[in-house]
DOBAKE-544838 format. One record per residue (C-alpha): x, y negated, z; residue in one letter; residue number from 1. Coordinates in steps of 0.001 Angstrom, whole numbers, plus 500000, padded with zeros to 6 digits. Layout:
atom c1->X&c2->Y&c3->Z&residuo->A&num->NUM
...
***
This chain:
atom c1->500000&c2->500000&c3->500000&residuo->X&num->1
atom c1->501200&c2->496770&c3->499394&residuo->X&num->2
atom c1->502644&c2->494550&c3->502056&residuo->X&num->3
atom c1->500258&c2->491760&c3->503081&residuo->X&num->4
atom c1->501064&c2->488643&c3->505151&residuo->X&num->5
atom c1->498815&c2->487058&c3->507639&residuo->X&num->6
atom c1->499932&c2->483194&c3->506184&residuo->X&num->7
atom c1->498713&c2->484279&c3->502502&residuo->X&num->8
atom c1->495411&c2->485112&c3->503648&residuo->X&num->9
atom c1->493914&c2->481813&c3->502393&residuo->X&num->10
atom c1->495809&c2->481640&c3->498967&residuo->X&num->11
atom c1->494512&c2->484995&c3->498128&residuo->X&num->12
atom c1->491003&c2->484859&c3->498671&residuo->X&num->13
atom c1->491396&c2->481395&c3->496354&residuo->X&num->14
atom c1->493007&c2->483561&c3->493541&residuo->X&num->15
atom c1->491305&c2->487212&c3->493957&residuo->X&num->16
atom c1->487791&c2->485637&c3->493907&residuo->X&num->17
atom c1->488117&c2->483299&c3->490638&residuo->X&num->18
atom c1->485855&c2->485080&c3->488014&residuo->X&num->19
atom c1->488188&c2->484693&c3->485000&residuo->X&num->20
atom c1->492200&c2->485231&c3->485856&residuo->X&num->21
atom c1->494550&c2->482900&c3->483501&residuo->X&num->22
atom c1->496551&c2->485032&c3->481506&residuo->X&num->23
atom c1->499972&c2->483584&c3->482920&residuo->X&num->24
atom c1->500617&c2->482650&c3->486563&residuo->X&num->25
atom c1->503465&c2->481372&c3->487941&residuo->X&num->26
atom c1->503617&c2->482085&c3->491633&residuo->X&num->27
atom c1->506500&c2->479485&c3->493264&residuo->X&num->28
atom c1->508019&c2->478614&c3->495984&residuo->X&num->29
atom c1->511221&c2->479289&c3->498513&residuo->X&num->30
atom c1->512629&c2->482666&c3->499055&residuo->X&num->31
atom c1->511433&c2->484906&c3->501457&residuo->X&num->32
atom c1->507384&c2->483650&c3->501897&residuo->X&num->33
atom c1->506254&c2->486940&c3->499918&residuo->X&num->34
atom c1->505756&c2->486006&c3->496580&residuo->X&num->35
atom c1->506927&c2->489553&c3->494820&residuo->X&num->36
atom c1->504249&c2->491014&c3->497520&residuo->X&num->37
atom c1->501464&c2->488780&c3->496319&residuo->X&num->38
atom c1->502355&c2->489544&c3->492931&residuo->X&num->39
atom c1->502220&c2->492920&c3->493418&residuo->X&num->40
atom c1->498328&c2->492804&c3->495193&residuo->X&num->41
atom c1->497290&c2->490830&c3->492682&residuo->X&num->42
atom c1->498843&c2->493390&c3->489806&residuo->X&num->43
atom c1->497045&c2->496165&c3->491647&residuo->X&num->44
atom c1->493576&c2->494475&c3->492001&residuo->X&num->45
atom c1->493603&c2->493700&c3->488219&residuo->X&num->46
atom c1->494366&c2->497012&c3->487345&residuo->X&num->47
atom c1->491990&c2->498708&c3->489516&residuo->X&num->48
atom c1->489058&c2->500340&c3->487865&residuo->X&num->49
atom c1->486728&c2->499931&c3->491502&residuo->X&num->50
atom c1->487891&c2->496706&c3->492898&residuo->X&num->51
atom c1->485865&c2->496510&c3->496687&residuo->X&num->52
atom c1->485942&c2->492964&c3->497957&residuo->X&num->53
atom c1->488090&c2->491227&c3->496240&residuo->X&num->54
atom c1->490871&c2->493951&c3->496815&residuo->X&num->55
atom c1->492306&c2->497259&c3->494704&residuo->X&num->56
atom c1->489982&c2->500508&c3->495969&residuo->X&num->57
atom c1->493330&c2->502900&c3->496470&residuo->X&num->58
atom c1->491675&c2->505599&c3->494826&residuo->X&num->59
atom c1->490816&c2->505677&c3->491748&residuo->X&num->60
atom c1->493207&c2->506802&c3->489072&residuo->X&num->61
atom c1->494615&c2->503298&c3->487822&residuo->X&num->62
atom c1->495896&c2->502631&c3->491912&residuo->X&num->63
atom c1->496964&c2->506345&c3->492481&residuo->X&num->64
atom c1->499653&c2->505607&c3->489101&residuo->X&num->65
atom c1->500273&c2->502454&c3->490346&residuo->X&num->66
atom c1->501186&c2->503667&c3->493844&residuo->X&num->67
atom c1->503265&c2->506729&c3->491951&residuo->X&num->68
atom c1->505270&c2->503870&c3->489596&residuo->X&num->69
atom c1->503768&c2->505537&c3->486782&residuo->X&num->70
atom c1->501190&c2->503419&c3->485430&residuo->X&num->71
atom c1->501251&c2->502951&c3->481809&residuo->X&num->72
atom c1->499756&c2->499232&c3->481330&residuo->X&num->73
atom c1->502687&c2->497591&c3->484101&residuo->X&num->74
atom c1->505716&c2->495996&c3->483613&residuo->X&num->75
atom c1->508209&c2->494887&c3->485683&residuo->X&num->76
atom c1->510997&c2->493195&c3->484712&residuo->X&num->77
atom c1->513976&c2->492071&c3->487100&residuo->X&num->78
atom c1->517666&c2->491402&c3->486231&residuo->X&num->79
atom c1->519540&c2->494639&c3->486044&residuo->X&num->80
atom c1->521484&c2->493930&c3->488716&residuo->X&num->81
atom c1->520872&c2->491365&c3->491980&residuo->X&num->82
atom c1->522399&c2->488072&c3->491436&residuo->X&num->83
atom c1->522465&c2->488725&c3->487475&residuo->X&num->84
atom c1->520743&c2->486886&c3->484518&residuo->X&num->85
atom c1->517463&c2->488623&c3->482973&residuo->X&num->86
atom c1->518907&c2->489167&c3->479260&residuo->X&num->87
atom c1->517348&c2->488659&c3->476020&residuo->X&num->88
atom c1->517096&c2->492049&c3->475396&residuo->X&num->89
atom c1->515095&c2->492973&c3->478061&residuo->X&num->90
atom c1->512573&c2->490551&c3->477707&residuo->X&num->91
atom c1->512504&c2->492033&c3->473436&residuo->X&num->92
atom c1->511352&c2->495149&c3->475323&residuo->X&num->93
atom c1->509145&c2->493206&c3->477747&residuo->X&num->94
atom c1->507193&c2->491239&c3->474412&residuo->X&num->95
atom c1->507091&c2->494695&c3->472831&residuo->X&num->96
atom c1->505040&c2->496040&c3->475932&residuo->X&num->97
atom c1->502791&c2->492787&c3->476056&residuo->X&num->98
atom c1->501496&c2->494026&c3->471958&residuo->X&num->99
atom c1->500803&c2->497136&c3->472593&residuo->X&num->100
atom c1->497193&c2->498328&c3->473473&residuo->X&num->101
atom c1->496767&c2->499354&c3->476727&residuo->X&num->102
atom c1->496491&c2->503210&c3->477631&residuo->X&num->103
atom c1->494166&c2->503459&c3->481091&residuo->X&num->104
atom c1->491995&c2->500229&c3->481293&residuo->X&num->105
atom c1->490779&c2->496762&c3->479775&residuo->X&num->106
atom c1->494198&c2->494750&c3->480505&residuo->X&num->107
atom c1->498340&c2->495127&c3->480579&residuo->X&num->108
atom c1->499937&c2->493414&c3->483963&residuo->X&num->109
atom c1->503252&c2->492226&c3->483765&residuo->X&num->110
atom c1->505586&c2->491115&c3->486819&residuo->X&num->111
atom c1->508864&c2->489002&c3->485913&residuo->X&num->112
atom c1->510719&c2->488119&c3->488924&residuo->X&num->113
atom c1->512500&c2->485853&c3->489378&residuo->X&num->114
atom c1->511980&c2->483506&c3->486230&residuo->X&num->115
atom c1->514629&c2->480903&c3->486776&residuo->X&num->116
atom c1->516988&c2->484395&c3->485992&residuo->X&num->117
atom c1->516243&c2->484488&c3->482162&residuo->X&num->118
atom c1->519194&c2->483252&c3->480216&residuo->X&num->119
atom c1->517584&c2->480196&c3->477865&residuo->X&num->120
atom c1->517580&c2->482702&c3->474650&residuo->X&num->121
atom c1->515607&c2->484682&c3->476799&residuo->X&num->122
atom c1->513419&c2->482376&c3->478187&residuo->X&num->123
atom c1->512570&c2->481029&c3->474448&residuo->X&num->124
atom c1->512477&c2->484714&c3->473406&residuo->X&num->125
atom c1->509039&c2->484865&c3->476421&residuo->X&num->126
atom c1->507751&c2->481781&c3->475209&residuo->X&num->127
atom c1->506430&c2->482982&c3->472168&residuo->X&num->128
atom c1->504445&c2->485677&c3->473731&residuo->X&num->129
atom c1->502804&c2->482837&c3->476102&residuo->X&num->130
atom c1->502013&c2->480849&c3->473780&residuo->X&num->131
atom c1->499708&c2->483254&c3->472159&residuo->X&num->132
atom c1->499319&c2->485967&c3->474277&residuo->X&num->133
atom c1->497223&c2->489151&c3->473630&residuo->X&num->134
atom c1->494042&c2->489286&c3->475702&residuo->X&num->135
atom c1->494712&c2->492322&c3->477348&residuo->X&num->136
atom c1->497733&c2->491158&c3->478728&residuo->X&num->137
atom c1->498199&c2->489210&c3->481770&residuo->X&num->138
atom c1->501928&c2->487747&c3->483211&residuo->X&num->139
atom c1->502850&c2->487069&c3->486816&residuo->X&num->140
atom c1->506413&c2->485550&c3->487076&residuo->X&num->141
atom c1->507669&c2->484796&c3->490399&residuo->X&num->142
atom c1->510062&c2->481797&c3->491290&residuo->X&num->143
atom c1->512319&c2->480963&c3->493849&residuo->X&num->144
atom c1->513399&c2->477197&c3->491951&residuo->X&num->145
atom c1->510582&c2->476564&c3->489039&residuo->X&num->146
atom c1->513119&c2->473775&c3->488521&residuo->X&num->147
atom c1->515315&c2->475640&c3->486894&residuo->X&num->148
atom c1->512654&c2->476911&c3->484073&residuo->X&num->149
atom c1->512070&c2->475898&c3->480790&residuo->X&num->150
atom c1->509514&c2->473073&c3->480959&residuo->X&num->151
atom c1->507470&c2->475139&c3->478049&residuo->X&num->152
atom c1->507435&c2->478179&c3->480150&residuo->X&num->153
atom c1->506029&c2->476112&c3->483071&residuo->X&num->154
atom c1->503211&c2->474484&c3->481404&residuo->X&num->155
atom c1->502201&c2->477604&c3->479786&residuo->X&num->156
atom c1->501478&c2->479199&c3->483390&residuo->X&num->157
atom c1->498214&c2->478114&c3->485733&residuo->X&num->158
atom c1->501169&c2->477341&c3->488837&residuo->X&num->159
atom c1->500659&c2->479067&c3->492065&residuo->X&num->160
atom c1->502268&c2->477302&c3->495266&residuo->X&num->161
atom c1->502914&c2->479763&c3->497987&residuo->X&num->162
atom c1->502801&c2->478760&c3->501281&residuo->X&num->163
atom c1->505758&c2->478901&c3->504209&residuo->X&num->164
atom c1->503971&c2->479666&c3->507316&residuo->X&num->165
atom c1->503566&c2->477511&c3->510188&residuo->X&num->166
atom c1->506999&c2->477325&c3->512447&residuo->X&num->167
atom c1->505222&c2->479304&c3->515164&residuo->X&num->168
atom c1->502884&c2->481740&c3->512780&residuo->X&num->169
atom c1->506764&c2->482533&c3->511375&residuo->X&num->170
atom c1->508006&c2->482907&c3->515199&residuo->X&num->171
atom c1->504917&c2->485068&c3->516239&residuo->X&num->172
atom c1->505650&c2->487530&c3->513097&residuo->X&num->173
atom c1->509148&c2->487352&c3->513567&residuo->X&num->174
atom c1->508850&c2->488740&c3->517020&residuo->X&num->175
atom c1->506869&c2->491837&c3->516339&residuo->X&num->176
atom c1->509598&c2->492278&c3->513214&residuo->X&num->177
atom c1->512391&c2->492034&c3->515182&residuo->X&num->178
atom c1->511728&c2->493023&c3->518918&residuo->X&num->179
atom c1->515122&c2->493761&c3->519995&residuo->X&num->180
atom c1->516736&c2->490478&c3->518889&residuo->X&num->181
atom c1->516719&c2->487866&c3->521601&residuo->X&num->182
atom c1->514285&c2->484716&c3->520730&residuo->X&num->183
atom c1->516666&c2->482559&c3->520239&residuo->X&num->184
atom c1->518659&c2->484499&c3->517598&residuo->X&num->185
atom c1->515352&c2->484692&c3->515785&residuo->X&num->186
atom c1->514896&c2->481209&c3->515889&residuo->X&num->187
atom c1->518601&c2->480526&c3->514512&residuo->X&num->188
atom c1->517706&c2->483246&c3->511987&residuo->X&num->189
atom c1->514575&c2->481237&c3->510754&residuo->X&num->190
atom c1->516062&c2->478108&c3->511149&residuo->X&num->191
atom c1->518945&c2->479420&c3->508780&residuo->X&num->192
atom c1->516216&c2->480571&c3->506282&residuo->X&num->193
atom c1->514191&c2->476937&c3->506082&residuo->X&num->194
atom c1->510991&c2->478744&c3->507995&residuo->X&num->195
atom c1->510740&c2->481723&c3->505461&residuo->X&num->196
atom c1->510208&c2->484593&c3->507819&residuo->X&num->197
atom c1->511045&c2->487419&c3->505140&residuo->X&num->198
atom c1->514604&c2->485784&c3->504348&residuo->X&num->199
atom c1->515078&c2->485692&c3->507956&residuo->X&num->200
atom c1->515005&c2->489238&c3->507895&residuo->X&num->201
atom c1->517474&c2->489448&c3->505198&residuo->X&num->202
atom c1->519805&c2->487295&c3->507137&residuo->X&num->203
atom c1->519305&c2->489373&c3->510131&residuo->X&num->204
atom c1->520165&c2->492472&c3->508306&residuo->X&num->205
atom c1->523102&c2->491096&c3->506749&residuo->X&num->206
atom c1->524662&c2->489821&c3->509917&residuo->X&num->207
atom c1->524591&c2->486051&c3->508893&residuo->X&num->208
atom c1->524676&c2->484905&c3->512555&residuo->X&num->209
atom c1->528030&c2->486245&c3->512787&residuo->X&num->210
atom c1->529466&c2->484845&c3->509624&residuo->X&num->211
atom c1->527776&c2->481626&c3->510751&residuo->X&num->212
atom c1->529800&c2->481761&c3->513991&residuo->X&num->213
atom c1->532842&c2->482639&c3->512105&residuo->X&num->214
atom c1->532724&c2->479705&c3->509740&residuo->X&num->215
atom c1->531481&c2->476928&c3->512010&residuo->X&num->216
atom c1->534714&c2->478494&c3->514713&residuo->X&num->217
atom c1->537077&c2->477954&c3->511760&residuo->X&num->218
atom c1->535679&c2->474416&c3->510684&residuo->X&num->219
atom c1->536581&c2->473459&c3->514275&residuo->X&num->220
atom c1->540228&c2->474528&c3->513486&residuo->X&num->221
atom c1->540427&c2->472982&c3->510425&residuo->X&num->222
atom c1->539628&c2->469598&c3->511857&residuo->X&num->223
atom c1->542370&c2->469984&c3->514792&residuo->X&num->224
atom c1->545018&c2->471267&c3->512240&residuo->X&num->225
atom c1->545227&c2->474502&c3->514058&residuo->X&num->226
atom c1->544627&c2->476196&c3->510404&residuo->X&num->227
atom c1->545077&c2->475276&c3->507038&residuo->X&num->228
atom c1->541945&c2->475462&c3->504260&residuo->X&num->229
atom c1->544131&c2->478296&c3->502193&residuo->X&num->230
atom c1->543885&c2->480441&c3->505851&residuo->X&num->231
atom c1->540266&c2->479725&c3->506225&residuo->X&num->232
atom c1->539785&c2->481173&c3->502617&residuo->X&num->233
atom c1->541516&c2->483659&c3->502750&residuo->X&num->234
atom c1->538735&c2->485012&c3->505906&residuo->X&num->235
atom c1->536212&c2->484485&c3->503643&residuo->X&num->236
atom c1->536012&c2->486586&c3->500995&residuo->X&num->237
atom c1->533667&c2->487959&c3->501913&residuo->X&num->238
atom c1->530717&c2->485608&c3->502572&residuo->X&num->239
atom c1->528033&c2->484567&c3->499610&residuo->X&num->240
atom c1->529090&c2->481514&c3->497938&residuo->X&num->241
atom c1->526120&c2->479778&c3->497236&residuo->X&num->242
atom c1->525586&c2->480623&c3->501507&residuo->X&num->243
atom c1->528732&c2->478125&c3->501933&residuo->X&num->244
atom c1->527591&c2->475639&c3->500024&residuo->X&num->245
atom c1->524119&c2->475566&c3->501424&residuo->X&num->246
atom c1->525325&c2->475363&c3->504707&residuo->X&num->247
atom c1->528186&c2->472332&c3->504063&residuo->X&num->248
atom c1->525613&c2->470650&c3->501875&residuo->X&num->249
atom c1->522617&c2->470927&c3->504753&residuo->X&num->250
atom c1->525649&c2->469345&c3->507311&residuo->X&num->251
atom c1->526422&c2->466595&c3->505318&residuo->X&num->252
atom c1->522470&c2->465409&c3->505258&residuo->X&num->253
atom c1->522185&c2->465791&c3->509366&residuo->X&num->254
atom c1->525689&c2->463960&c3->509307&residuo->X&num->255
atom c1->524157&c2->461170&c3->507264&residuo->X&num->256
atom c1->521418&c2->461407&c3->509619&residuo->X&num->257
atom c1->523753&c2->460662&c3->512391&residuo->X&num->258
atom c1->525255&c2->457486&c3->511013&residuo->X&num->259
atom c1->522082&c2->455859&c3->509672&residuo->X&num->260
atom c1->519516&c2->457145&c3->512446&residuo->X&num->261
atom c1->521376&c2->458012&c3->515533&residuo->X&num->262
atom c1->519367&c2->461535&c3->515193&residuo->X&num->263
atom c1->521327&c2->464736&c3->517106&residuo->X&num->264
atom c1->522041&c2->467588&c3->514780&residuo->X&num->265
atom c1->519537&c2->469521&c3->513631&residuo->X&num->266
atom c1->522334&c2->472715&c3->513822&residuo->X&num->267
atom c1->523247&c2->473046&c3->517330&residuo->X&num->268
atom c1->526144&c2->475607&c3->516451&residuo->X&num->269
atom c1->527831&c2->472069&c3->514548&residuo->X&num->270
atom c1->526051&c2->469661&c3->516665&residuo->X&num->271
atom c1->529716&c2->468310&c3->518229&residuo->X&num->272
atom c1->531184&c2->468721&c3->514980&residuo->X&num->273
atom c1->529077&c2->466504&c3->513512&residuo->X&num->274
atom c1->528345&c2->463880&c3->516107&residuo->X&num->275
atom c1->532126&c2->463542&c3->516006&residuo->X&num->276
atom c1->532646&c2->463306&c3->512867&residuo->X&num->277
atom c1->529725&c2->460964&c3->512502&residuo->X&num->278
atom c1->531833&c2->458328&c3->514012&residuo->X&num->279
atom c1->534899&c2->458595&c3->512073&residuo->X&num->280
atom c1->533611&c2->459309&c3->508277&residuo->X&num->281
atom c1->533038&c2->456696&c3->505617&residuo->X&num->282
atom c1->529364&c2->456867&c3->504144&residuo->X&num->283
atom c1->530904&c2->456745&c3->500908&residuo->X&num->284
atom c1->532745&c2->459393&c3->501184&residuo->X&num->285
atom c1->530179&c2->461883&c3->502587&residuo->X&num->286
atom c1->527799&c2->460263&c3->499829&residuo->X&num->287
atom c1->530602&c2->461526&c3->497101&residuo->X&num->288
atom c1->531074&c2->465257&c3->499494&residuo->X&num->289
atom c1->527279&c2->465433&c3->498711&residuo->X&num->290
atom c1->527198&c2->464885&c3->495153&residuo->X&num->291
atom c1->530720&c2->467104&c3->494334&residuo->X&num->292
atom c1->528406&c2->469869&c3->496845&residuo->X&num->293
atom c1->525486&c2->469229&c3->493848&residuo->X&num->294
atom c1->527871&c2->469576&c3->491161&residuo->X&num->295
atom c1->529932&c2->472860&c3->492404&residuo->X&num->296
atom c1->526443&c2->474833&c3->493566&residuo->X&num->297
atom c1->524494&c2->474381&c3->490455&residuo->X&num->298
atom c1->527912&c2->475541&c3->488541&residuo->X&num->299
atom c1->527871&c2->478977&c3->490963&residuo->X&num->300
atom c1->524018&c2->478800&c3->490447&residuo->X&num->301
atom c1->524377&c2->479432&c3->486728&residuo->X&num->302
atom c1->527807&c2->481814&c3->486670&residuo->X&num->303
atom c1->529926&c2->479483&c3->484870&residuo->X&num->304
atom c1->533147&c2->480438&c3->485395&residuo->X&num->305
atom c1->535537&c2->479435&c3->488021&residuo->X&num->306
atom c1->538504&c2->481051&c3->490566&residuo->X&num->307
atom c1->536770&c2->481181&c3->494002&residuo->X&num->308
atom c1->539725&c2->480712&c3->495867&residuo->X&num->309
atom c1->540758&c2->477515&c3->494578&residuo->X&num->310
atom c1->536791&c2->476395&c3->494456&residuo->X&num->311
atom c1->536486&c2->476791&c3->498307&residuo->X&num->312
atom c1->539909&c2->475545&c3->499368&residuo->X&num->313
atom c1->538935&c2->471937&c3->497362&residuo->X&num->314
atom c1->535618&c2->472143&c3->499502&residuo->X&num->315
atom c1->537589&c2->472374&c3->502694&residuo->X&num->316
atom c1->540453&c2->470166&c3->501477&residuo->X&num->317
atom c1->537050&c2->467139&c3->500951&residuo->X&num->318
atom c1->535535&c2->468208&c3->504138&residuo->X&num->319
atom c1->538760&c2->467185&c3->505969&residuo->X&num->320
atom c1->539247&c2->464224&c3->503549&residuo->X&num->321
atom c1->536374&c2->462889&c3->505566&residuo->X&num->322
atom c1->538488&c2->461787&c3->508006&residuo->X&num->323
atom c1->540810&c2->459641&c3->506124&residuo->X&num->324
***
């Protein structure tokens, strides 16, 4: 059975009860709010040949397949490996799907997730196909940053926002998720993941808090000259890039906030870090940090090529240039 989440409860009685479904929806928002899980309930209810309340039956044939993974009129399409680009070639195969007839019922349901992956011949190779789309098909893509899509993909979809739950709707959830972490672990977890409860559980399971103590422990040393940004570096290997660069580019906002508000850190594990350096750092200069931050993250965003090493140690080398 599909996964359901108490904070979507509202969204999806708005888009199971609508009496005609669009033929493209494009279901957005942050990571981690359970957007591939919506997706999914609303793939099985429109393949379901008894739908009971707004909701798939479970039984009949159509949900049995679809439970099984072998149901003939779904497609799902993902990048062939997390982290990769969705290639052109697999959305050929996706199109090819979307003409066919379908096999078991009136309509073909097809799940693309996350759009922002396609590569741009891709994305143009898919827009075709929603611009005149067959009426038995219907698409569900999924995005993390609709910002990053083609503009004609976008207005070819009816757009879904999906809602982050409520801080303490998140906190209640979290808790019967994660019973054996203390509370306030799970509250640096879902601070770390902006509110999204599901990406807090990634973050758990990864052991983020730890790499998070490791980096802000090593900023510290950087900033008395107890270690060099080529030593810092070279301890983390093996820590997610774009992670980094979140995390320096979310301190350099509360640091702003510092100087122009008087506002205590939002962070509390670089709270004296950051009131410190608050008082000693040129506006300008963190105003440039940000932008370069911009720059580097969309370039790791989309792949383009670059030597890690030498990426992170001009990060560090700028963070400490803050202080000249």
């Amino acid at each position: 059975m599909t996964e359901r989440y108490p904070w979507q409860e509202s969204l999806w009685l708005q888009l199971a009860g609508q009496s005609h479904s669009p033929q493209a929806w494009l279901l957005q928002g942050p990571r981690g709010i359970g957007k591939r899980a919506l997706a999914l309930r609303l793939m099985a209810l429109l393949l379901c040949q008894q739908p009971e309340h707004h909701e798939a039956c479970g039984r009949c044939k159509s949900c049995l397949l679809l439970a099984a993974g072998t149901h003939p009129d779904q497609f799902v399409l993902e990048p062939a490996e997390p982290g990769k680009n969705i290639l052109i070639d697999q959305v050929r195969e996706l199109v090819s799907f979307a003409g066919q007839t379908p096999q078991l019922g009136a309509r073909k349901v097809i799940l693309l997730e996350p759009a922002e992956a396609m590569n741009p011949a891709a994305a143009n190779a898919l827009l075709k196909t929603l611009e005149e789309p067959a009426a038995s098909s219907c698409f569900l893509l999924v995005s993390h940053q609709p910002g990053l899509l083609l503009p004609t993909v976008r207005s070819r979809c009816v757009p879904v926002p999906c809602p982050v739950p409520a801080w303490p709707a998140s906190q209640a959830w979290l808790a019967g998720q994660l019973p054996d972490c203390p509370a306030d672990e799970r509250d640096s977890l879902l601070q770390l993941a902006a509110g999204s409860p599901l990406e807090a559980i990634r973050l758990y399971g990864q052991e983020v808090l730890a790499q998070r103590h490791q980096v802000v422990e090593d900023i510290k040393q950087l900033l008395k000259q107890q270690r060099s940004p080529s030593q810092l570096v070279e301890g983390w290997k093996a820590l997610p890039l774009l992670q980094l660069f979140d995390w320096f580019f979310s301190w350099t906002l509360q640091l702003l906030a510092c100087q122009l508000q008087a506002r205590r850190s939002a962070d509390r594990d670089m709270e004296p870090v950051l009131v410190w350096l608050a008082g000693r750092a040129a506006r300008s200069q963190v105003l440039a940090l940000q932008d370069w931050l911009l720059v580097q993250r969309r370039a790791v965003q989309l792949k383009a090529s670059f030597n890690r090493e030498l990426l992170l140690e001009a990060l560090l080398i700028r963070w400490l240039g803050l202080l000249s």
